[in-house]
Residue, then its C-alpha position, 0 to 999 in steps of 0.5 A: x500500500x503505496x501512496x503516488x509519491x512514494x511509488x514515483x520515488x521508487x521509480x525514479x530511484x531504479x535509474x540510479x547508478x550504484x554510486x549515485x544511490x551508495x552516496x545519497x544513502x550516506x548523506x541520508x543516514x548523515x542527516x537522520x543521525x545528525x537529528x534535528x528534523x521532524x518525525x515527518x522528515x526523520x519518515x521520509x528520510x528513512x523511506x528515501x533511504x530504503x529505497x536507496x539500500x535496494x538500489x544498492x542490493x540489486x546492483x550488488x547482486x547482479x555484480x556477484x551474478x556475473x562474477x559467478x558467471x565468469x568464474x563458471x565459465x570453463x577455462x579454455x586451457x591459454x594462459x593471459x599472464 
């Protein structure tokens, strides 16, 4: 049960680039920490930065997918080094 807002917050949040989401989830967590905000603020930032920390889950996995893809892959017997 997601309101409009929050739904186009998580769409736009799934073109972001894992450094892009990386960084902005430390500046949430910097200002959350910080403290000074409102509960509806402290709610919004918490929010944001979910969304963010899947950003950064899913570009993890699919990194560690290729990874156990490419080291899956049968070695063709050459040697590079």
């Amino acid at each position: 049960m997601t309101d409009d807002g929050t739904a186009a917050t998580a769409a736009a949040t799934g073109t972001l680039g894992y450094e892009q989401a990386r960084d902005e989830l430390i500046e949430v967590v910097r200002r959350l920490e910080a403290g000074g905000t409102t509960l509806e603020e402290s709610l919004a930032l918490w929010e944001r930065g979910e969304e963010l920390a899947k950003v950064c889950r899913h570009w993890l996995e699919g990194a560690r997918a290729r990874l156990d893809a490419a080291l899956a892959r049968p070695q063709d017997g050459t040697d590079e080094g």
